[in-house]
NUBAKE-978658 format. One line per 4 residues: number of its first residue (from 1); their letters; for each residue x, y, z of N, C-alpha, C. Coordinates in steps of 0.05 Angstrom, whole numbers. Layout:
// residues N
NUM) A) X/Y/Z/X/Y/Z/X/Y/Z | ...
***
This chain:
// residues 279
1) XXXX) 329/363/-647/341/338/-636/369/334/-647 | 392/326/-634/415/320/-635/411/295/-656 | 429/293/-684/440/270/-689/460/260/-684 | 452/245/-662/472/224/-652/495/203/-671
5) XXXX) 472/200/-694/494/170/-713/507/206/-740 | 487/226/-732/513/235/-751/539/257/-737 | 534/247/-703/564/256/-696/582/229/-691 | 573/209/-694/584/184/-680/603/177/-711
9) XXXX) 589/191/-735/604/187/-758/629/207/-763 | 622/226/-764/631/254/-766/657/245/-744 | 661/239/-720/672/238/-695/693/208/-712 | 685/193/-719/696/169/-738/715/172/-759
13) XXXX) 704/192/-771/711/203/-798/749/220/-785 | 731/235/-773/757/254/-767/784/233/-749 | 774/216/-730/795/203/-717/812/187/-738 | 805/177/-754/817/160/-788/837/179/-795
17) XXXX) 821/210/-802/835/227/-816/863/230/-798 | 858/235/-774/886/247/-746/905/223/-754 | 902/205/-762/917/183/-766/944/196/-787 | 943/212/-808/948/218/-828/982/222/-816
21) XXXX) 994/226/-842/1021/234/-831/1027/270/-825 | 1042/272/-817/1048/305/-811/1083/308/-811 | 1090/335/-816/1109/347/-812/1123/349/-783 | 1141/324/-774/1150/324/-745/1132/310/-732
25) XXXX) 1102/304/-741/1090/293/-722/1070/317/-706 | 1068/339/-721/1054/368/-704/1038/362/-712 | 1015/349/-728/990/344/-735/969/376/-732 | 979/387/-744/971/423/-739/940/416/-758
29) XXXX) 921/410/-752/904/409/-763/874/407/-740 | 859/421/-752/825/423/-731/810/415/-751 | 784/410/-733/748/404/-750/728/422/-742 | 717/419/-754/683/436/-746/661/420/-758
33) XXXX) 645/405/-738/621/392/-759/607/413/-758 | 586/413/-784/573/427/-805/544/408/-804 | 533/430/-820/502/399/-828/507/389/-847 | 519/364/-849/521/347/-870/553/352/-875
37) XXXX) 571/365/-857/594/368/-879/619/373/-857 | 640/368/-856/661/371/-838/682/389/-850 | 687/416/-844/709/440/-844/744/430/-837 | 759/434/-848/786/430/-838/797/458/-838
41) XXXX) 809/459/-809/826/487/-808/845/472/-805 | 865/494/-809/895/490/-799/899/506/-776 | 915/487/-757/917/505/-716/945/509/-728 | 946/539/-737/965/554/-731/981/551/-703
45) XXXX) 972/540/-683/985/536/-654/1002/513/-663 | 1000/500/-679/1018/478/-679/1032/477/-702 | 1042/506/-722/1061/509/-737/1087/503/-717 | 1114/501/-738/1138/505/-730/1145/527/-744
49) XXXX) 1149/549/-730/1161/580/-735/1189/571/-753 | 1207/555/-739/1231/559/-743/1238/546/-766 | 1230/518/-775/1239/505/-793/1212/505/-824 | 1193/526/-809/1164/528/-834/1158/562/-829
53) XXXX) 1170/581/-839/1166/609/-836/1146/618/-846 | 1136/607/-865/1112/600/-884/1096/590/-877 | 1090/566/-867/1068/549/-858/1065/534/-887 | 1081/527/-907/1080/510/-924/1076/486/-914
57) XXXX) 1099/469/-891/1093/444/-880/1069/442/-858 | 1061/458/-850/1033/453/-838/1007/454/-856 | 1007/466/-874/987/458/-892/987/431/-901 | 1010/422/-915/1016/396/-927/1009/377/-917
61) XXXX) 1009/380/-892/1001/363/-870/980/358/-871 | 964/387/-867/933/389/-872/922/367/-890 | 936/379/-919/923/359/-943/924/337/-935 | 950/320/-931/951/293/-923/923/280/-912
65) XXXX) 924/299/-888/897/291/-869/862/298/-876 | 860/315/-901/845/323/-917/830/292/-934 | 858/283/-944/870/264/-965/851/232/-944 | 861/227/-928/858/211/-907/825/218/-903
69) XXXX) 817/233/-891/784/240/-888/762/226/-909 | 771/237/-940/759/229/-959/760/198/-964 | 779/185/-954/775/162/-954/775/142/-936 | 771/156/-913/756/145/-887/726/154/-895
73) XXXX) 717/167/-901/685/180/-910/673/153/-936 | 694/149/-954/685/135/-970/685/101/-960 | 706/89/-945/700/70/-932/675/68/-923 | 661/87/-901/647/90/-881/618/87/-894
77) XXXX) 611/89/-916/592/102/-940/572/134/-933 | 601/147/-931/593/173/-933/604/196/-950 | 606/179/-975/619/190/-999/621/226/-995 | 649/240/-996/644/266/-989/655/277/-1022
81) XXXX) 651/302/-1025/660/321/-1050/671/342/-1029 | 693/350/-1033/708/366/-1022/709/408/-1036 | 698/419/-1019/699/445/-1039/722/457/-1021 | 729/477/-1031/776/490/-1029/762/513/-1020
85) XXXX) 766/525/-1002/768/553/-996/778/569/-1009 | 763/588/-1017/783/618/-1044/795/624/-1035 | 812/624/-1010/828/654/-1009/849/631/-982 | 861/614/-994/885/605/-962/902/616/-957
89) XXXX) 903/651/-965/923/659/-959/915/675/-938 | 900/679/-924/879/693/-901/876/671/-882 | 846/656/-876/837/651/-860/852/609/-858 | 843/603/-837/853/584/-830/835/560/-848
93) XXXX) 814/566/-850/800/549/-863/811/540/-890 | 810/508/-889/826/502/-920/801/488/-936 | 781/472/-936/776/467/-937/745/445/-934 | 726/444/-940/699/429/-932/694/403/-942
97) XXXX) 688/383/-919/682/359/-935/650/353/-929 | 634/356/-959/608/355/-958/598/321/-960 | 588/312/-932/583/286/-945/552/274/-959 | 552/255/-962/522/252/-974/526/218/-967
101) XXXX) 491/212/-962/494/181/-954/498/166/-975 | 510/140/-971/521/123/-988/530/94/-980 | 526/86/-1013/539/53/-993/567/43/-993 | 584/44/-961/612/27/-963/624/22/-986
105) XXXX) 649/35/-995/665/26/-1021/664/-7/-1020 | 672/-14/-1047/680/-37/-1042/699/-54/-1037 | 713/-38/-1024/744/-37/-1017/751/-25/-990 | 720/-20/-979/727/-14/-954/740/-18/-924
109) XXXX) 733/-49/-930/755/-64/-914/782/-57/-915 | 793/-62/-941/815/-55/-946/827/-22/-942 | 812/-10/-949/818/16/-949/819/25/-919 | 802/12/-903/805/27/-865/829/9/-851
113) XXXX) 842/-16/-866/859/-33/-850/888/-18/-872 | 889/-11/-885/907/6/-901/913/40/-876 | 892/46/-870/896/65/-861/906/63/-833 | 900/44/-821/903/27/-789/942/24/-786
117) XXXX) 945/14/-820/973/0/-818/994/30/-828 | 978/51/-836/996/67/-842/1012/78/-821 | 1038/85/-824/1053/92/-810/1089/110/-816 | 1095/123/-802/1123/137/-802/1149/107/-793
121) XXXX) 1155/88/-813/1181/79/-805/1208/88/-812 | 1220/95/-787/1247/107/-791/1266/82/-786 | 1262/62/-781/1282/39/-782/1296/36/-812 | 1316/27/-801/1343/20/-834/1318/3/-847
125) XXXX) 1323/12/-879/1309/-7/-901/1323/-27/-905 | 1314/-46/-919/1333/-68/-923/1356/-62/-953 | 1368/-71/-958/1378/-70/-983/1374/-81/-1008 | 1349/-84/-1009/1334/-92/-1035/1330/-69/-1040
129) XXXX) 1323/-64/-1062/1319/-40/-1080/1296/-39/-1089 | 1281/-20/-1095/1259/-15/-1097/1251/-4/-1139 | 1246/-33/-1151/1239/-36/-1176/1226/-7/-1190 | 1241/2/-1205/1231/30/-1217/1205/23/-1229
133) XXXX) 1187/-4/-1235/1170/0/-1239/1145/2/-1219 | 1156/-5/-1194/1144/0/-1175/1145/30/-1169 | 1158/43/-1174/1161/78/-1170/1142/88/-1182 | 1148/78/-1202/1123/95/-1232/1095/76/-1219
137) XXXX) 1090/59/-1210/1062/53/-1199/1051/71/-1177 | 1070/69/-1161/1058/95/-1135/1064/124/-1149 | 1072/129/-1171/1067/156/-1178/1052/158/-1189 | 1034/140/-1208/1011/150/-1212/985/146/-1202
141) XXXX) 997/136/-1179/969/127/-1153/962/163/-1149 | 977/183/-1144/972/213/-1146/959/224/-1165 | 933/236/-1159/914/244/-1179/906/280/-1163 | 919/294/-1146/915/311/-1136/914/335/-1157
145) XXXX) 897/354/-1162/900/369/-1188/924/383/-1185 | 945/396/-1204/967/412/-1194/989/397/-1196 | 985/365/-1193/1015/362/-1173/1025/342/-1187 | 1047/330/-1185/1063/314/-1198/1075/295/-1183
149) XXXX) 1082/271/-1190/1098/251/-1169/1126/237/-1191 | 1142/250/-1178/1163/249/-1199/1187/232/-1187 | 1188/203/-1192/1208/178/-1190/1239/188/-1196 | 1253/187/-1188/1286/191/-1190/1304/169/-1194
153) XXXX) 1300/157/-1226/1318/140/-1221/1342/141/-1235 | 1353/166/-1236/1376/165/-1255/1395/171/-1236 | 1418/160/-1241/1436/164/-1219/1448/193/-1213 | 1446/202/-1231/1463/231/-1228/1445/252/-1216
157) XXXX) 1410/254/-1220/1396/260/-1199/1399/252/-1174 | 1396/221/-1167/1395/205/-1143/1411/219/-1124 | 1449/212/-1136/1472/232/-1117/1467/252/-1114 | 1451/274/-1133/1456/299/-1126/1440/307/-1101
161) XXXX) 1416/294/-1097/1394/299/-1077/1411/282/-1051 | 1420/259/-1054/1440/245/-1026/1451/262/-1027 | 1462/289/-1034/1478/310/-1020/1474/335/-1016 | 1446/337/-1026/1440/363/-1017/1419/357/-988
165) XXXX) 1408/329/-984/1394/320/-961/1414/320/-939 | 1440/312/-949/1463/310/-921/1468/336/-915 | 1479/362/-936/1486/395/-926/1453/405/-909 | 1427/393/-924/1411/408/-899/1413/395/-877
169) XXXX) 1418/365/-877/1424/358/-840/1449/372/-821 | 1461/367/-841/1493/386/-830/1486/420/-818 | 1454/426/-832/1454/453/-824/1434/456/-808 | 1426/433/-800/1403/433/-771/1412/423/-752
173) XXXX) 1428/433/-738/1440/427/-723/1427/418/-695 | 1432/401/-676/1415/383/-656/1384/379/-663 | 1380/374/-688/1361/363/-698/1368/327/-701 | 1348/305/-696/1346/285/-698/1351/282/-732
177) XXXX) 1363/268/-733/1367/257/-773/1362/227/-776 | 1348/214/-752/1338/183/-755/1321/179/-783 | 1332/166/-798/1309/161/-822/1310/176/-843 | 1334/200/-840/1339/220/-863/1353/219/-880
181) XXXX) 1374/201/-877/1406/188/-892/1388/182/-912 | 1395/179/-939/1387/164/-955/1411/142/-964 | 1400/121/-974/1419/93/-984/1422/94/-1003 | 1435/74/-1015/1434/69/-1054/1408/60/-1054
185) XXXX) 1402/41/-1043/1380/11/-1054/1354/39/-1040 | 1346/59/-1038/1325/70/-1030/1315/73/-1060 | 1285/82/-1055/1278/92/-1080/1261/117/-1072 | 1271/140/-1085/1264/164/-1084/1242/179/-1103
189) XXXX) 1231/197/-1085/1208/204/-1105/1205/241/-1100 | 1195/256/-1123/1201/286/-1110/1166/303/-1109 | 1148/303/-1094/1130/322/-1101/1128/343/-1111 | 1115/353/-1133/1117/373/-1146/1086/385/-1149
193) XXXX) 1086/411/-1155/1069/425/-1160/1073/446/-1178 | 1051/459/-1196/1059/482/-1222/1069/510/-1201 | 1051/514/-1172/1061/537/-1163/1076/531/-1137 | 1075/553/-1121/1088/554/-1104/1066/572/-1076
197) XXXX) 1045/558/-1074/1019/572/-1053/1010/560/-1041 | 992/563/-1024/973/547/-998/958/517/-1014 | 941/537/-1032/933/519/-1046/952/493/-1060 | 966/496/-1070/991/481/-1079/1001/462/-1060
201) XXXX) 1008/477/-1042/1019/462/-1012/993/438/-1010 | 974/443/-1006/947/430/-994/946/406/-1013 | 944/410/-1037/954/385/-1062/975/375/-1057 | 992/378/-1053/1018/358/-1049/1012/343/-1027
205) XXXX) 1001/356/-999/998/339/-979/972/318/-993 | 952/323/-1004/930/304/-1014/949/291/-1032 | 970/287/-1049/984/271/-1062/1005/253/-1042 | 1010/271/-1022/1029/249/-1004/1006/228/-985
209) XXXX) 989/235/-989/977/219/-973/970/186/-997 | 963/205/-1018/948/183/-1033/978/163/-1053 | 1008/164/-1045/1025/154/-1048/1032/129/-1025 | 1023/151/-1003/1040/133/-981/1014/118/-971
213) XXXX) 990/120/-979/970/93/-968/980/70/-995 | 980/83/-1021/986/60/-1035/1011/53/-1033 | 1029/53/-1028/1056/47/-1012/1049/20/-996 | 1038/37/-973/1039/14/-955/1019/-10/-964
217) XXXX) 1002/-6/-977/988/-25/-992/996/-41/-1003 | 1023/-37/-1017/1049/-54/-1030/1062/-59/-1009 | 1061/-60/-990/1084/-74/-977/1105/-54/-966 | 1106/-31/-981/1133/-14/-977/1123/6/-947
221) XXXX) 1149/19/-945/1150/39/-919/1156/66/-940 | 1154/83/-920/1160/110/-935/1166/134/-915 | 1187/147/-922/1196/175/-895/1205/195/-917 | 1182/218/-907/1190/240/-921/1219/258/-907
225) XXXX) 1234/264/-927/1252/275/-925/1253/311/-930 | 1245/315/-904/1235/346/-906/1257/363/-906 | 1280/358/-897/1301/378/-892/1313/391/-914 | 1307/387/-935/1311/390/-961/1297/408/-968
229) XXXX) 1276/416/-959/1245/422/-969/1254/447/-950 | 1264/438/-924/1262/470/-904/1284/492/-909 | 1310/470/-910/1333/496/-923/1330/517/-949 | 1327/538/-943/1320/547/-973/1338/548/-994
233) XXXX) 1371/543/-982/1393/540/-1006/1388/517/-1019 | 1389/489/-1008/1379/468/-1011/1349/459/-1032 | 1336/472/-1028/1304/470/-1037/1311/481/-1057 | 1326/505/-1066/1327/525/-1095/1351/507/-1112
237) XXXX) 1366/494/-1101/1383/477/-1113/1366/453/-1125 | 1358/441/-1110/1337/418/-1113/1327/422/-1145 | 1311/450/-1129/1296/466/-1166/1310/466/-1181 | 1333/482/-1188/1342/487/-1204/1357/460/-1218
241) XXXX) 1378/451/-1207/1394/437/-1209/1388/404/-1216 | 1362/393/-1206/1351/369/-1201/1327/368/-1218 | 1311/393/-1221/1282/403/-1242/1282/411/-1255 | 1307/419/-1265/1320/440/-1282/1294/469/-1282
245) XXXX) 1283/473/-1253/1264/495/-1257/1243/495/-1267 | 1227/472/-1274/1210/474/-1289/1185/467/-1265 | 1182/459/-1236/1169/453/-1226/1170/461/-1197 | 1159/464/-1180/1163/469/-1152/1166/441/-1135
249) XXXX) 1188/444/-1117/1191/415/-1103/1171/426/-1075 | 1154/409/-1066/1149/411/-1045/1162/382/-1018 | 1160/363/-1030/1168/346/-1016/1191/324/-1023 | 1202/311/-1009/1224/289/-1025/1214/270/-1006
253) XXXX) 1214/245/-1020/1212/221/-996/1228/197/-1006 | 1240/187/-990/1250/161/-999/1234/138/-984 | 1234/118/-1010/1223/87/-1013/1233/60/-1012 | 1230/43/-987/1245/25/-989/1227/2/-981
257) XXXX) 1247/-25/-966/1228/-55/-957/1233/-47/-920 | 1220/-58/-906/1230/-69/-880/1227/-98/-882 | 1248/-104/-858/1254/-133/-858/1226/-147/-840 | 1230/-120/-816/1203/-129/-802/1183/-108/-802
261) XXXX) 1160/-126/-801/1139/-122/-805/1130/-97/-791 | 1106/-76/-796/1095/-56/-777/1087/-55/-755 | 1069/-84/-749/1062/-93/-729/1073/-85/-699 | 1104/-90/-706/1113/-91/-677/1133/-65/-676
265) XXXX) 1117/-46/-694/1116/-18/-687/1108/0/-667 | 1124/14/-661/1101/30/-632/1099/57/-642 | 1076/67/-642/1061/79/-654/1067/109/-645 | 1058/135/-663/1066/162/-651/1041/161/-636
269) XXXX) 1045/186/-604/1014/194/-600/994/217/-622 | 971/205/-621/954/231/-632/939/249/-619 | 936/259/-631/909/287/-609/888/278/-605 | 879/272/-581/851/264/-572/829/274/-589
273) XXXX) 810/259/-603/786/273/-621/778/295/-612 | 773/299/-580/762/316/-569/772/345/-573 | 798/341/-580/822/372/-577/811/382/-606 | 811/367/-627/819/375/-664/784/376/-662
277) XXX) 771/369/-654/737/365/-666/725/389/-659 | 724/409/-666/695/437/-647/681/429/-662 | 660/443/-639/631/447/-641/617/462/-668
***
């Protein structure tokens, strides 16, 4: 016999997760329910060849939405433990989320209307500045193993990344740059990781996710600043010059206020459950 309430969950679970943010908005990510447990691949069909030669930013993505699942599962009270695939340098599969029954966090309210409000704003920030102790709070909201969330508030970092973010726009040429300028009053933050692999990638996106729900939880907006991340002159500068080498950058995002609210945001489309969910 078909369980009905455990595809109606599973089918729940995953629409929360599609919510997640992605690289461009390609949401390159699939499901497979399992007995008791939901699979994440990555749809290679929805890499960007040109600006991800690697498939670094489609994984990342992955995690994000990985990141997102586990705590749509724990809202839902279907507490999951997540086991990593050995080998992401092969098959598409990244990952399993095993769930087990359970009762509703206690924060679940909060945690599914957190996820409802999350969102990509590229509108101008305001010119309030974003309190460095507020930086160091959303950096250690990141607990992803591997990875680091590293605040930028010294000025001579700050400039150097406002100009290595402007030479990668300058070098994407008829690429959109809405939301990529950075300001003074922004507050910047750099994802890091010890390596430079799938696995690695997949942690940073589970760290960008678990930044930018507690973000918006504060009040704040957040736009990852990937162009940085795609140029490889740029990205090795970043390293070197900004990390003095001691870490891998996977992501940059800058942190700011909006004047107005999310609400009267219009929203990206997502992929119908039906497309990302197999059998």
């Amino acid at each position: 016999m078909v369980d009905t309430r455990s595809i109606v969950e599973t089918r729940r679970i995953v629409e929360l997760a599609c919510a997640a943010p992605s690289v461009h908005n390609s949401q390159p990510w699939l499901w497979r329910q399992g007995d008791s447990c939901i699979e994440l691949h990555a749809d290679h069909s929805r890499r960007l060849h040109l600006t991800d030669p690697r498939g670094r930013e489609m994984i990342l993505s992955c995690g994000a939405a990985l990141h997102h699942a586990r705590v749509a599962a724990a809202a839902l009270g279907l507490p999951a433990e997540v086991e990593y695939a050995p080998d992401l340098d092969r098959p598409s599969h990244l990952a399993t989320l095993h769930l087990r029954p359970g009762e509703p966090s206690a924060l679940a309210a909060a945690a599914l209307d957190t996820l409802a409000q999350r969102c990509t704003d590229r509108r101008r920030f305001t010119a309030w500045p974003v309190p460095d102790e507020r930086l160091a709070m959303l950096a250690a909201s990141a607990t992803a193993a591997g990875t680091q969330v590293l605040p930028l508030v010294d000025i001579g970092s700050r400039l150097r990344v406002e100009l290595l973010v402007n030479r990668a726009l300058d070098r994407q040429e008829g690429r959109s740059a809405q939301g990529e300028h950075v300001e003074g009053s922004d507050g910047l933050i750099v994802l890091l990781t010890e390596r430079d692999d799938p696995r690695a990638w997949l942690s940073a996106g589970e760290a960008l996710s678990e930044v930018w729900l507690a973000a918006t939880a504060d009040g704040l907006s957040l736009v990852p600043l990937s162009c940085v991340i795609e140029d490889d002159d740029t990205r090795s500068e970043l390293h070197r010059e900004v990390l003095g080498g001691l870490a891998e950058p996977q992501l940059v995002v800058r942190i700011g206020w909006q004047q107005i609210g999310r609400s009267e945001l219009r929203r990206t489309t997502r992929r119908p459950v039906s497309d990302v969910l197999l059998p």
